[in-house]
MDAnalysis code that builds the backbone (N, CA, C; Angstrom):
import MDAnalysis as mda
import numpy as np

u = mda.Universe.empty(288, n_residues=96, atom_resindex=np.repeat(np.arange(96), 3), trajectory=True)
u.add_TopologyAttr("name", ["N", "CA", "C"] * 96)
u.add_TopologyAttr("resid", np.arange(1, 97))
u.add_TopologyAttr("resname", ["UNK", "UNK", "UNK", "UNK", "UNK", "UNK", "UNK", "UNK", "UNK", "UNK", "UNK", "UNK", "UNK", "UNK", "UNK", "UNK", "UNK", "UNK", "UNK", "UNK", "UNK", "UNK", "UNK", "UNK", "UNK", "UNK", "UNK", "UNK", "UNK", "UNK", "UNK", "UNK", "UNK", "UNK", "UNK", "UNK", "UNK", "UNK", "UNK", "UNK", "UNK", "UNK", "UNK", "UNK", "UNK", "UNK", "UNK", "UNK", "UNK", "UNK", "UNK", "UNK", "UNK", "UNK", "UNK", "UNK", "UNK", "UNK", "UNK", "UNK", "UNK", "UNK", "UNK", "UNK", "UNK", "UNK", "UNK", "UNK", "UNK", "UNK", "UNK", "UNK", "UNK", "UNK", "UNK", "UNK", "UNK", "UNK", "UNK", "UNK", "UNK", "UNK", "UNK", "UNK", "UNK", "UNK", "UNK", "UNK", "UNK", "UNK", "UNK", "UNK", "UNK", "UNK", "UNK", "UNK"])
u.atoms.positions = np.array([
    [9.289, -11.061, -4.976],
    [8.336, -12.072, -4.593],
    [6.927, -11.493, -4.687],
    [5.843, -11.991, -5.115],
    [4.808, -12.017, -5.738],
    [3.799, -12.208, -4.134],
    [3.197, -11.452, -3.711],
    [2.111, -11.865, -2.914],
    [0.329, -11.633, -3.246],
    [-0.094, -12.543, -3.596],
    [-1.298, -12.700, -4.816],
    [-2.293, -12.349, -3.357],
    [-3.623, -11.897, -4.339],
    [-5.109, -12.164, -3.608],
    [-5.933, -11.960, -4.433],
    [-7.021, -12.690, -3.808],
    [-8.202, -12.820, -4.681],
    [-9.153, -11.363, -4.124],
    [-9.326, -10.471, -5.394],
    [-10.288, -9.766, -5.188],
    [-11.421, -9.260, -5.860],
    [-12.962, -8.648, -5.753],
    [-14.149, -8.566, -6.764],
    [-13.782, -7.050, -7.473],
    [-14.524, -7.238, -8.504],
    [-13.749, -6.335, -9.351],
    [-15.236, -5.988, -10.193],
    [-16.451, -4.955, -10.246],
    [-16.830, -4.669, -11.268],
    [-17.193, -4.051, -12.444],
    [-15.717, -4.048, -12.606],
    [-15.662, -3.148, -14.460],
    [-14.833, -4.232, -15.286],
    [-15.038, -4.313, -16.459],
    [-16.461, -4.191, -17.273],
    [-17.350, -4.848, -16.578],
    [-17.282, -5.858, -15.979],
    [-18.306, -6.968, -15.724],
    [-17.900, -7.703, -14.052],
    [-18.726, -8.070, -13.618],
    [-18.465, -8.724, -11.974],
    [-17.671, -9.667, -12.152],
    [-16.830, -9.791, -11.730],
    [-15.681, -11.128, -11.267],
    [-14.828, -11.043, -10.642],
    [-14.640, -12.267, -10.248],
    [-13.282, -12.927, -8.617],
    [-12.166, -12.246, -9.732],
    [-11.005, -11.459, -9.364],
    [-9.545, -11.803, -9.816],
    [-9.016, -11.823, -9.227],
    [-7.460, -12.138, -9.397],
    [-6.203, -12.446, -9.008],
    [-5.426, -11.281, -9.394],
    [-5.172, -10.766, -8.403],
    [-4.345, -9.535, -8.746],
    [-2.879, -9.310, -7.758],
    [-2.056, -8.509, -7.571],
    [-0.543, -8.819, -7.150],
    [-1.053, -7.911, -5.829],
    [-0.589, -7.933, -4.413],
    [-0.676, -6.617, -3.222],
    [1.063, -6.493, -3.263],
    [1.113, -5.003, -3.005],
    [2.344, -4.280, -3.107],
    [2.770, -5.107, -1.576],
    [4.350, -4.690, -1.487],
    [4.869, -5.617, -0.238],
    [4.834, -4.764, 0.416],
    [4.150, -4.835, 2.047],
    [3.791, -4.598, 3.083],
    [5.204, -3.316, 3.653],
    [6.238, -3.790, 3.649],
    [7.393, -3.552, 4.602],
    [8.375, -3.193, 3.175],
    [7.987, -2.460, 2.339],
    [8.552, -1.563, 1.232],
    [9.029, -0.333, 1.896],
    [10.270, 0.592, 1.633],
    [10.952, 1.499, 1.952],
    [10.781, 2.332, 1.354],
    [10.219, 1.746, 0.022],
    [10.113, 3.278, -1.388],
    [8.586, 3.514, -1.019],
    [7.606, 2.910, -0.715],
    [6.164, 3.142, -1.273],
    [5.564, 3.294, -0.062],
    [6.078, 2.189, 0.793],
    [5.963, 2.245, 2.393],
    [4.699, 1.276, 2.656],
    [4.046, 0.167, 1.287],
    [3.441, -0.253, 1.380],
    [1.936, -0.153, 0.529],
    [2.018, 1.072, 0.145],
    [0.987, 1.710, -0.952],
    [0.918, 1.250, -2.298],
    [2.265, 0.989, -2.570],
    [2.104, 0.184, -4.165],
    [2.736, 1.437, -5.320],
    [2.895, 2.529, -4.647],
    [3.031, 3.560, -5.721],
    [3.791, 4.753, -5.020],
    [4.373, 5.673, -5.784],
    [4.813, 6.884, -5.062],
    [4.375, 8.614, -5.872],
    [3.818, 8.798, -4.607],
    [2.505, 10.183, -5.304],
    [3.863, 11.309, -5.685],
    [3.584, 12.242, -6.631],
    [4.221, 13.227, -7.033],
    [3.307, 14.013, -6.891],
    [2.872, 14.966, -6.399],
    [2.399, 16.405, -6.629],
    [3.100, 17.209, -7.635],
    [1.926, 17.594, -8.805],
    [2.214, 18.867, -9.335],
    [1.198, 20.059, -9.020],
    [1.872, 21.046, -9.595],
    [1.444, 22.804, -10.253],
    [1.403, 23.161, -10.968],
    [0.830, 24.502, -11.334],
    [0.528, 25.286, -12.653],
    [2.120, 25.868, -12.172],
    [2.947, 26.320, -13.262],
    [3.882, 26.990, -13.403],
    [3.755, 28.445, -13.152],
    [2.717, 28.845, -13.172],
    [2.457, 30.099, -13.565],
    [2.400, 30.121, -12.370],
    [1.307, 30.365, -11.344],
    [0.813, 30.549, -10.497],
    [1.382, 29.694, -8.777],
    [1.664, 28.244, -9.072],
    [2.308, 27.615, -8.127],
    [1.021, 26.894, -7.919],
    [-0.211, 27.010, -8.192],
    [-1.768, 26.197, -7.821],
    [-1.442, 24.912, -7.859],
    [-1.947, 24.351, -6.834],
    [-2.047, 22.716, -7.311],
    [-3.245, 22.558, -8.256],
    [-2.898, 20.924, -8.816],
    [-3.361, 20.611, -10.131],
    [-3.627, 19.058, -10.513],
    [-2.713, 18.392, -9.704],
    [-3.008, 17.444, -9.429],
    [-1.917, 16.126, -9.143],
    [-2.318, 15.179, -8.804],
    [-0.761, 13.988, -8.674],
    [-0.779, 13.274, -9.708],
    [0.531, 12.771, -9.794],
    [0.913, 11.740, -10.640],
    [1.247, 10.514, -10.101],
    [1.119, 9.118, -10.232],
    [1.847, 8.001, -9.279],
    [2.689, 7.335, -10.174],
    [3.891, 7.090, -9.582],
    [5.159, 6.269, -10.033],
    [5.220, 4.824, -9.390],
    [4.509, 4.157, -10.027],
    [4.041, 2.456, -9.833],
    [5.726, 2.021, -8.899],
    [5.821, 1.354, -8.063],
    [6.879, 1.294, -7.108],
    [7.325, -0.214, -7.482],
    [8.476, -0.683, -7.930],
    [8.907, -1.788, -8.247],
    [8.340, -3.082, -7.834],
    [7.778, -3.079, -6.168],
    [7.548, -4.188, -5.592],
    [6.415, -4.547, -5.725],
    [5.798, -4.012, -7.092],
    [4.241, -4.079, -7.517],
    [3.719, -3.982, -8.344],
    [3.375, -5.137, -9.182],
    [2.871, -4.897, -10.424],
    [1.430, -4.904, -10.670],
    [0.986, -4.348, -11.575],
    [-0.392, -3.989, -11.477],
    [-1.143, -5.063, -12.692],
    [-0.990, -6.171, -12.777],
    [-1.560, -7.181, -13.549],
    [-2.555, -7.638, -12.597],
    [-3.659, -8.438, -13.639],
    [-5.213, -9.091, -13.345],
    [-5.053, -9.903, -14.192],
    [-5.779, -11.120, -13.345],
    [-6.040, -12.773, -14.050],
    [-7.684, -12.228, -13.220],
    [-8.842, -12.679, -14.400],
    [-9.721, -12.866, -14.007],
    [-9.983, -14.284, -13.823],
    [-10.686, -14.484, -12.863],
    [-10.754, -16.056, -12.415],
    [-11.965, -16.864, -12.572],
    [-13.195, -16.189, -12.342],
    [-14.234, -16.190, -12.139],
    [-15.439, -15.100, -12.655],
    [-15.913, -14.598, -13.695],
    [-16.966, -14.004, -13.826],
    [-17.994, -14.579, -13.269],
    [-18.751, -13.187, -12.648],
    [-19.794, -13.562, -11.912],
    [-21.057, -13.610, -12.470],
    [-22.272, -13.847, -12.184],
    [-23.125, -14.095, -12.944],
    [-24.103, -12.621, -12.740],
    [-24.941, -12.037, -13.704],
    [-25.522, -11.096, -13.049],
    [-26.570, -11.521, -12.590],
    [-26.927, -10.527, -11.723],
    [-28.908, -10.500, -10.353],
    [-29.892, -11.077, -11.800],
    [-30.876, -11.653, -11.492],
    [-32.122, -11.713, -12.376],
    [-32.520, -10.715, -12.041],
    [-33.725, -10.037, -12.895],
    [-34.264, -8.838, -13.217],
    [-35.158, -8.671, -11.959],
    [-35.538, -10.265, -11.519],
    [-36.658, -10.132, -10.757],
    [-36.196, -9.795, -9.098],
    [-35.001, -9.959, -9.227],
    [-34.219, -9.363, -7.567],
    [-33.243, -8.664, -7.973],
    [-33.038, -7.937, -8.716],
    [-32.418, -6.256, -8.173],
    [-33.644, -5.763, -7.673],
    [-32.817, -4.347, -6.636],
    [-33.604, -3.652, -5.706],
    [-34.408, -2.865, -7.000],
    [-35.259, -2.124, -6.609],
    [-36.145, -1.088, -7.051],
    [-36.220, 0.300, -6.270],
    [-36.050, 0.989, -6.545],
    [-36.212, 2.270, -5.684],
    [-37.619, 3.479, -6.232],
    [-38.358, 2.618, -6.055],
    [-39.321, 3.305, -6.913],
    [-40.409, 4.233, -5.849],
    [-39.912, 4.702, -4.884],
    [-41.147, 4.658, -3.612],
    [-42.078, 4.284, -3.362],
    [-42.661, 3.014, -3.298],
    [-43.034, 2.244, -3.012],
    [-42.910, 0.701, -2.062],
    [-41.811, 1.216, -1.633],
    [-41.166, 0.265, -0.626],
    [-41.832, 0.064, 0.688],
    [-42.620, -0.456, 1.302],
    [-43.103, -0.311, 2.521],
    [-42.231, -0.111, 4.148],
    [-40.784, -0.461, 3.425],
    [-40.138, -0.322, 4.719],
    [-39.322, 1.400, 4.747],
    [-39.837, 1.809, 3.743],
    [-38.676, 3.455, 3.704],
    [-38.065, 3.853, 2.883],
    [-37.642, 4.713, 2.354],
    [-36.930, 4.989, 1.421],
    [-35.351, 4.857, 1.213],
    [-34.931, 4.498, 2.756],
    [-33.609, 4.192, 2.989],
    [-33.540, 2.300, 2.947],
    [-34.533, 1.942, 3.084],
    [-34.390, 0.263, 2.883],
    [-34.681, -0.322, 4.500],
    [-34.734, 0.865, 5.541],
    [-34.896, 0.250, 7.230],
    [-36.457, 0.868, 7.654],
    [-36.760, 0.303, 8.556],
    [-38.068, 0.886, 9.156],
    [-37.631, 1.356, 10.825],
    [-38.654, 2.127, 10.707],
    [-38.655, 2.841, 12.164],
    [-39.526, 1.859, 13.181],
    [-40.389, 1.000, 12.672],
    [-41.529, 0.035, 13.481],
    [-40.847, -0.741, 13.916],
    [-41.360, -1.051, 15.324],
    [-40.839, -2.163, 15.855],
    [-41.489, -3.334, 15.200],
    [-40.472, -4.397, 15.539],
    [-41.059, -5.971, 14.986],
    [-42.112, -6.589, 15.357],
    [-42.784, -5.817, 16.533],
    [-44.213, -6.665, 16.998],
    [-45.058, -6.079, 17.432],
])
């Protein structure tokens, strides 16, 4: 059984999709969607990195639903220092 949700996604491009969530109360995955393998270098025993084994109760398909539109040029942020409220985007001044 298939339990869908809508979620934002932006690569290549901004949009709503429809994508599958692994089942909650899974025994193999435990809910994760996947099951991690750790490997090593042979030589040495070093870790190196994981592998995931996609877990039956989850498939990893996308329906895009909705592309989103991009910001106009004229409202993306700017970070140019010149911001009067800070360089973090908040001010330290009180409001009055």
């Amino acid at each position: 059984m298939m339990r869908l949700r809508i979620q934002r996604t932006a690569l290549p491009r901004n949009a709503l999709i429809l994508t599958d969530t692994p089942r909650p109360d899974c025994r193999d995955c435990d809910g994760v969607g996947g099951i991690p393998h750790d490997y090593g270098n042979h030589y040495d025993g070093e870790y190196e990195g994981t592998e995931w084994e996609l877990c039956p109760c989850w498939t990893e398909w996308r329906i895009v639903l909705l592309p989103l539109p991009h910001r106009p040029r004229w409202l993306r942020r700017r970070d140019n220092g010149r911001a009067p409220w800070g360089p973090g985007g908040y001010s330290d001044e009180p409001p009055f």
